[in-house]
C-alpha positions, 0 to 999 in steps of 0.5 A: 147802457147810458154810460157805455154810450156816453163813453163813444159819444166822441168817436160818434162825432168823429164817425158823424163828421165825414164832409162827404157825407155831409155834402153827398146828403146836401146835393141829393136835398137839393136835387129832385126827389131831394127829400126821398133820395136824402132819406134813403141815403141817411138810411143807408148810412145808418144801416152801415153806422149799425153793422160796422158797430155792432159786428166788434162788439158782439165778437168783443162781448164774446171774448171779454166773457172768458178774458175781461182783461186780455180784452181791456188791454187788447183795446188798448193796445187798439187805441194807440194803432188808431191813434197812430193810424189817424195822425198818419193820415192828417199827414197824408191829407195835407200833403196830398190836399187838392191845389186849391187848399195850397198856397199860391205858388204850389197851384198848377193851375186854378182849376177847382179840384173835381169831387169824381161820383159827387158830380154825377148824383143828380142822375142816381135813382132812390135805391141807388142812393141807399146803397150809395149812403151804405157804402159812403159809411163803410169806404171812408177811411176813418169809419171803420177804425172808428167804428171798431173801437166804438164796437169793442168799448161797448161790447166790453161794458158788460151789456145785456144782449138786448142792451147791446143792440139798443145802444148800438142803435143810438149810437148808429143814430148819433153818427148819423146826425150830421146826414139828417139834420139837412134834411129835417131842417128841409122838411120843417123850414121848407123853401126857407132854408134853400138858400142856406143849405146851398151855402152849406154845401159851398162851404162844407165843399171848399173846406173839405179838406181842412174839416177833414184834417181837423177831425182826424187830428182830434180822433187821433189824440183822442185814441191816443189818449184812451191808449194810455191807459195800457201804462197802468 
């Protein structure tokens, strides 16, 4: 079990570092009701960590029971459309950055990119923010690829079903760190870590496209990677 898990431990990361997220949990933090709203969020992140996992790998835990090398080679073959996909959207991400990212001259104006639904939090209630953070997990555009292979690596491993399931939880648990870690650091350190977390958010904010190229960049040889092995 500890094996299969190390095996995702990388594709965990990838799925963990979504700036949205991360930025998403810091406004609700730092918003009234900030630690209530933040938990529900991380809870409903976590709930779409766990079903957008455990789906592929039941149904790959299935198929590798009757062809456990059609099923090797099919993730394989896998791995390299991911790896493919990833870079593809790198490219798309820094061609299409907001005009602040781009130099000077290619600015139309200096107005600073909007952030569309990210602005509006402040007014979403409790229940709104669990499904916010469930559908944050499921939409972004790397999390289901990611979550597939993830899927398909365990469901492959030769798990017992309740083993399956238990790993899968920490593995939801591990792609949810990034979304809890503000909001412990909040309850332990209290009106400490206001200011900080605040700078994190300005930070995560301004760089947001640049952190989310850089994980696509490395998900995407990492996939690759993993792919090659079909060349054995």
């Amino acid at each position: 079990m500890w094996g299969a898990l190390g095996d995702t431990f990388a594709v965990a990361m990838g799925l963990a570092l979504s700036p949205i997220a991360i930025t998403t949990a810091l406004i609700l933090l730092l918003a009234p009701r900030g630690r209530l709203r933040a938990t529900m969020f991380a809870v409903g992140w976590f709930a779409a960590m766990f079903v957008i996992t455990v789906i592929p790998a039941w149904i790959t835990d299935d198929v590798d029971e009757s062809d456990p090398v059609g099923t090797d080679e099919g993730i394989d073959i896998l791995h390299l459309a991911f790896g493919a996909l990833f870079l593809v959207l790198a490219v798309v991400t820094w061609t299409k950055r907001p005009a602040s990212d781009r130099p000077a001259d290619d600015r139309t104006d200096g107005a600073e990119p909007k952030r569309g639904v990210l602005s509006r939090l402040d007014d979403f209630g409790v229940w709104t923010c669990l499904a916010i953070g469930f559908g944050e997990g499921v939409v972004i555009i790397k999390n289901l690829p990611l979550a597939i292979s993830a899927g398909t690596r365990l469901g492959s491993a030769g798990l017992s079903s309740t083993h399956l399931v238990v790993t899968v939880v920490l593995f939801a648990a591990l792609s949810s760190t990034t979304v809890v870690i503000p909001l412990v650091a909040s309850i332990v350190g209290g009106d400490r870590v206001e200011r900080p977390l605040y700078d994190a958010r300005a930070w995560i904010e301004k760089h947001m496209t640049a952190i989310t190229l850089v994980v696509l960049v490395v998900v995407g040889f990492i996939f690759l990677g993993e792919g090659l092995d079909l060349a054995d």
